[in-house]
C-alpha positions in Angstrom: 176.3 86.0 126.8 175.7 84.2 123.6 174.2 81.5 125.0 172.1 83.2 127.4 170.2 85.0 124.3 170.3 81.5 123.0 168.5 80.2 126.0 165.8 82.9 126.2 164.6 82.6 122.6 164.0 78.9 122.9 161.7 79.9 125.9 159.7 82.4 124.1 159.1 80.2 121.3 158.2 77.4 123.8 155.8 79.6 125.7 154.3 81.3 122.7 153.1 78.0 121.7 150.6 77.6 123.9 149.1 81.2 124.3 148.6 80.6 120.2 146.7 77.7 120.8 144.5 79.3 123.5 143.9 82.0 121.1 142.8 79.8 118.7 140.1 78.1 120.6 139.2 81.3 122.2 138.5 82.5 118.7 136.8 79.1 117.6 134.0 79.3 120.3 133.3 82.9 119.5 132.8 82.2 116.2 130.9 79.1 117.0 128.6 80.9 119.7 127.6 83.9 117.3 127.1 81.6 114.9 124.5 79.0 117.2 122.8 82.4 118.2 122.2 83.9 114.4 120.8 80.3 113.9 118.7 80.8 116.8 117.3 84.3 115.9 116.4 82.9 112.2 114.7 80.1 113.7 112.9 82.1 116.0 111.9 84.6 113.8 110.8 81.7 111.2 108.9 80.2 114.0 106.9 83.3 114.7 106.7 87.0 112.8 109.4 87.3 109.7 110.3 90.8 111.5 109.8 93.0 114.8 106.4 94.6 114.4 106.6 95.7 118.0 110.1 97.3 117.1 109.1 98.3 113.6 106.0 100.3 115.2 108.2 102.1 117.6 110.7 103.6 115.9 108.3 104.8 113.1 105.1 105.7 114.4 105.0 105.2 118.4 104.5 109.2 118.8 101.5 109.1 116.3 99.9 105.7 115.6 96.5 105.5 117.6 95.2 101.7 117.0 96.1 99.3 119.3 97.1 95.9 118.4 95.1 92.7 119.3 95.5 89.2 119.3 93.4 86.8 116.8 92.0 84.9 119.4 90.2 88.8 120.4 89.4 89.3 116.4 87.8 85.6 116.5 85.4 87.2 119.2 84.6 90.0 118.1 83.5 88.4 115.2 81.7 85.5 116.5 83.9 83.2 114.7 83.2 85.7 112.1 79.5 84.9 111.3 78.4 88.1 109.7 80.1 88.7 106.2 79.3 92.4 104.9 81.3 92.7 102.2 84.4 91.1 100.5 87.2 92.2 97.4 89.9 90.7 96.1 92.3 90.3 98.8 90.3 90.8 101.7 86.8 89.3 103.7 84.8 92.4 105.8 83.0 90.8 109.0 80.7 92.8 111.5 82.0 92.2 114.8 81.1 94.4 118.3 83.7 95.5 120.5 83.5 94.3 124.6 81.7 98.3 125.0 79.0 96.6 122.8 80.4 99.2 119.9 79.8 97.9 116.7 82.5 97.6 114.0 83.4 96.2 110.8 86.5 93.6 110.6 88.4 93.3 107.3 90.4 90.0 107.0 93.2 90.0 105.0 93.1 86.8 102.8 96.7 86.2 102.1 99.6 87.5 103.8 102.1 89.6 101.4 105.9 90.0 102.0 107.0 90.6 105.4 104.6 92.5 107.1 106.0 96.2 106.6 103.2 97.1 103.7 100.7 95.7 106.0 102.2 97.8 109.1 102.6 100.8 106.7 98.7 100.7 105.6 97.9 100.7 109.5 99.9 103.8 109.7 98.9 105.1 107.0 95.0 105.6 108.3 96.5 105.1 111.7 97.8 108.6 112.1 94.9 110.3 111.2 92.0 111.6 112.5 89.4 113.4 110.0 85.5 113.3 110.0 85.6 112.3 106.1 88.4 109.5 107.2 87.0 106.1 108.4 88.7 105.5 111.6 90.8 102.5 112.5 90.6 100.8 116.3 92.5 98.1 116.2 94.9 95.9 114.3 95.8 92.2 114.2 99.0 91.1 113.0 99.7 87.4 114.3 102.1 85.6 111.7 99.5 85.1 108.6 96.5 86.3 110.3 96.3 90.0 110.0 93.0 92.1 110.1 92.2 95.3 110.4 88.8 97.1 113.1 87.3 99.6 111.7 84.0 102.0 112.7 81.3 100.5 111.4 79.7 102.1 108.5 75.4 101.3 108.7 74.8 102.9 105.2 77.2 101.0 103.9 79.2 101.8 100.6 78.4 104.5 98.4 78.5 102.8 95.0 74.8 100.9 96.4 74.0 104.2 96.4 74.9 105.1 92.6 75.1 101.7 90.7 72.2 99.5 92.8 69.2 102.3 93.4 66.6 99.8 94.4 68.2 96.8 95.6 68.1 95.8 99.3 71.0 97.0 101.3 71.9 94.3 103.3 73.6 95.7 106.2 70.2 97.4 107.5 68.0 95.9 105.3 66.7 99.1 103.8 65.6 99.7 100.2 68.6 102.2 98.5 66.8 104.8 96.3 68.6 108.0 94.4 69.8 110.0 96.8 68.6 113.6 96.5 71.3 116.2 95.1 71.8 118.1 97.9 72.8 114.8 99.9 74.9 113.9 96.8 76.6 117.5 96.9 77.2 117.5 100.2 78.8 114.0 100.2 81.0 115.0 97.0 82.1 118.1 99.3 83.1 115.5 101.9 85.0 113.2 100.3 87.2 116.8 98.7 87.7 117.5 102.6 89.0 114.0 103.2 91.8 114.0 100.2 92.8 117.7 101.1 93.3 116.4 104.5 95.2 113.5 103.7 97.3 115.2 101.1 98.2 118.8 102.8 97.2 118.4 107.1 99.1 115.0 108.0 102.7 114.6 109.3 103.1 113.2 105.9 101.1 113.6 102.7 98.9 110.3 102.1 98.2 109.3 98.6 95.4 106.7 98.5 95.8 106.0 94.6 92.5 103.8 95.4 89.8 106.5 94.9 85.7 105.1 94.1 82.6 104.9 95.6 83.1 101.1 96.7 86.3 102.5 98.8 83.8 105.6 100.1 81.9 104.6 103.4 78.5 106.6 104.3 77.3 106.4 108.3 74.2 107.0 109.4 73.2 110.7 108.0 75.6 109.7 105.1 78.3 111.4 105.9 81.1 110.5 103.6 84.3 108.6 104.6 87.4 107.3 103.0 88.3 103.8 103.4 90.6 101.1 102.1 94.3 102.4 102.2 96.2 99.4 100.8 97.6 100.5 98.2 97.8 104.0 99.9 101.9 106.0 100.2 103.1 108.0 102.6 105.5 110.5 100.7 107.0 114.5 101.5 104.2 117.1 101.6 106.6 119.3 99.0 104.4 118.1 95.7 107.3 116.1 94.7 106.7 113.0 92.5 106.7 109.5 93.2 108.6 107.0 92.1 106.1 103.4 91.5 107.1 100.4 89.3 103.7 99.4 89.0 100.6 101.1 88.3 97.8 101.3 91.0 94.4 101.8 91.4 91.1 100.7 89.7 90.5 100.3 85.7 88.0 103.6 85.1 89.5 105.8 88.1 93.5 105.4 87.5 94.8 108.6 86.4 96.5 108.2 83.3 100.2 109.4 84.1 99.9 106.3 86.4 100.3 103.9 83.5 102.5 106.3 81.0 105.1 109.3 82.7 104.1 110.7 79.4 101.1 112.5 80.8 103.3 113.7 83.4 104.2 112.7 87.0 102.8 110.3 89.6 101.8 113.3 92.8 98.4 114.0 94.9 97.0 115.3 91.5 96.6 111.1 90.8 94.2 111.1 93.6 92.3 114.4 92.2 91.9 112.9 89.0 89.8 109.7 90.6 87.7 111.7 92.5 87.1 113.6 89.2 85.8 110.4 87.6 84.2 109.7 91.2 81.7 112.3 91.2 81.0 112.2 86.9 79.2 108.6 88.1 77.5 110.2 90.9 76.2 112.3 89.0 75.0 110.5 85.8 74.0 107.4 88.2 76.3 105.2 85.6 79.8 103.8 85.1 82.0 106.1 83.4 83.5 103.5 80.5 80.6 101.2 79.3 81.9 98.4 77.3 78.1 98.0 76.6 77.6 100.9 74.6 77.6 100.8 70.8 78.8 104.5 70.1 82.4 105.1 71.2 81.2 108.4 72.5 78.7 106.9 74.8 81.4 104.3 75.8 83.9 107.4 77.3 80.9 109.3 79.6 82.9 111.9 80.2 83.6 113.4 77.1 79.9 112.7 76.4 78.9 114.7 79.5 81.3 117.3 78.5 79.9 117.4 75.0 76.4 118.1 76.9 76.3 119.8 80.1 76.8 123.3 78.3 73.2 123.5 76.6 71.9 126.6 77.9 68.2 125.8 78.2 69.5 122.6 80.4 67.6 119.8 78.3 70.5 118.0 77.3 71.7 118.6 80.9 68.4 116.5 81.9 69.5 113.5 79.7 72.7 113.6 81.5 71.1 113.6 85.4 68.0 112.2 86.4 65.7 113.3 88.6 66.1 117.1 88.8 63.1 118.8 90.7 64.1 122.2 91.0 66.9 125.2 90.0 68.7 124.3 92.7 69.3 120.9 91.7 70.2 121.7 88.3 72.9 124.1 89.8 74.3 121.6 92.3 74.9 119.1 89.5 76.0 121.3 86.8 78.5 122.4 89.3 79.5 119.0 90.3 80.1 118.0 86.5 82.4 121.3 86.0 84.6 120.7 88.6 84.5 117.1 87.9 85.8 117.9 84.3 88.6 120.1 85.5 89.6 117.4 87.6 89.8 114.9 85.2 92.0 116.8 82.7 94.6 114.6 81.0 97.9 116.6 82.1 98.1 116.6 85.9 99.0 120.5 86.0 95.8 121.5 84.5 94.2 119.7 87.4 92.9 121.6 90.7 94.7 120.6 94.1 91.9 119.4 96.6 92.2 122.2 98.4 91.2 124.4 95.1 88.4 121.8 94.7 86.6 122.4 97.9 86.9 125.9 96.8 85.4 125.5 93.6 82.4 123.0 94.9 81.7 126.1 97.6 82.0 128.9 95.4 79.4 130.3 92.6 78.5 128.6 89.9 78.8 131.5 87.9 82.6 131.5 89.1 83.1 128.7 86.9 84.7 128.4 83.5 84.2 125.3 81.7 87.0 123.3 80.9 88.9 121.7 78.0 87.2 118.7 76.4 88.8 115.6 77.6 91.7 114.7 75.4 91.7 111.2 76.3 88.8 110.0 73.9 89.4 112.8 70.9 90.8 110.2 69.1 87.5 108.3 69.1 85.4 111.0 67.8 
């Protein structure tokens, strides 16, 4: 019996031996195979795009983006080898190009690629989803390894700060002289551009924050109808007012609200956005820059406290010194209401500022309905 058991063990063991060393080289060209194919995909994915855009676009935004993507090759065309330059900024070059329809439309080149392609996918989404008569709408996109582009409607009037900063200079994308535009025009455009941010911060699947308010990022079409542009440095966050979290300040020098650079002030929400538009409309009104280095008098060199210090002369002289070209009442009114809610905007804490929503409804309202606000705190200490 003994040796029976005896027997069987020693066939066991020798028949284990080899089923161990098929397991092993089983095991060996598994790990071999996956490893050859995650070798492949990297290679793949150096050789072309660093990630799915196709796949990112899908499971993020298929339900609501509207552009449609295109190749370079179509960009190239649609440019004409990009022949016409209208514009350029830091990181981008703006071409006029026409669609095959014969539509015309601008075409902003990115200049450098940055990261891997999700903040560029997530600026086409941004203006993507939305569709707003003050919002300029996108067409198309290009995202082709480094060359990336974005089609736009094309803007004849061009951008408003010709229209503030350059009064008679030739604008050269119709070749038309730029003169002041009248108030009414002005009002109407300020009014716009209110309509725009309340959309973008309170009517969207998701609140937009464009953090890049001005009049170069404000486009004018034909009867100058005001839309926003330029959503690079734009976030999508929850429309519940919460705060955002940035590690780096955004925006322009002159329109950045100031909680941007110090929590201090408070935090970073869609009252950012109201405070640029604040300093927005002061320079549309005064026809200047709102910080002058230039200036002699600190007082003069922070225009809105100066403005402030001014606009509240009854007998509207000082108000004259302030805007130009005033014909009647009814432009006096207009721009004294434009300053007002200009100056609540701007205030320093971002609670004591009006949600766009409350500024259309100031800008529509009474002038009589309107209290001045407190002097801005940011230049008290220069006085």
């Amino acid at each position: 019996m003994s040796e029976k058991r005896s027997s069987l063990k020693h066939y066991l063991i020798i028949a284990g031996v080899p089923a161990t060393i098929c397991g092993v080289i089983v095991i060996s060209i598994l790990i071999i195979y996956s490893y050859k194919r995650k070798s492949k995909i990297s290679w793949e994915k150096g050789k072309s795009d660093q990630f799915d855009v196709e796949e990112f676009i899908k499971s993020n935004y298929a339900f609501t983006l509207t552009p449609k993507r295109c190749t370079y090759a179509s960009v190239k065309r649609m440019s004409n080898s990009f022949a016409e330059k209208i514009g350029e900024g830091g990181f981008s070059i703006v071409y006029k190009g026409q669609l095959s329809n014969g539509t015309a439309v601008a075409i902003k080149v990115l200049k450098q690629a940055k990261g891997n392609g999700e903040d560029f996918i997530n600026e086409v989404a941004s203006i993507g989803t939305t569709l707003h008569k003050n919002i300029v709408m996108l067409l198309k996109y290009c995202y082709e390894g480094n060359n990336r582009a974005l089609i736009y409607e094309y803007m004849p009037r061009g951008s408003l700060d010709k229209f503030i900063f350059n009064q008679g200079s030739l604008n050269t994308n119709n070749n038309i002289n730029i003169t002041r535009l009248e108030w009414k025009t002005l009002y109407q455009i300020a009014i716009g551009i209110a309509r725009g941010l309340d959309y973008l911060h309170q009517d969207c699947t998701s609140s937009i924050l464009h953090f890049d308010i001005k009049p170069h990022n404000i486009l004018l079409d034909f009867d100058f109808c005001p839309k926003i542009s330029d959503f690079g440095l734009a976030k999508l966050c929850k429309r519940d007012g919460s705060s955002l979290s940035l590690l780096n300040g955004r925006g322009t020098a002159g329109y950045t609200a100031p909680e941007m650079y110090s929590r201090n002030f408070g935090e970073v929400s869609y009252k950012s956005d109201v405070y640029s538009y604040g300093m927005m409309v002061l320079e549309m009104v005064g026809g200047r820059r709102n910080i002058d280095a230039g200036v002699s008098r600190t007082s003069k060199i922070y225009y809105p406290y100066w403005v402030h210090k001014h606009v509240d002369d009854d007998d509207g002289e000082y108000l004259k010194n302030i805007c130009e070209e005033m014909v009647n009442e009814d432009d006096e009114m207009l721009a004294r209401k434009m300053i007002i809610v200009s100056l609540w905007c701007i205030q320093a804490m971002p609670s004591n500022r009006p949600s766009m929503s409350e500024v259309v409804s100031m800008m529509e309202g009474s002038l009589q309905s309107l209290q001045m606000p407190p002097k801005p705190t940011l230049s008290l200490q220069n006085e």
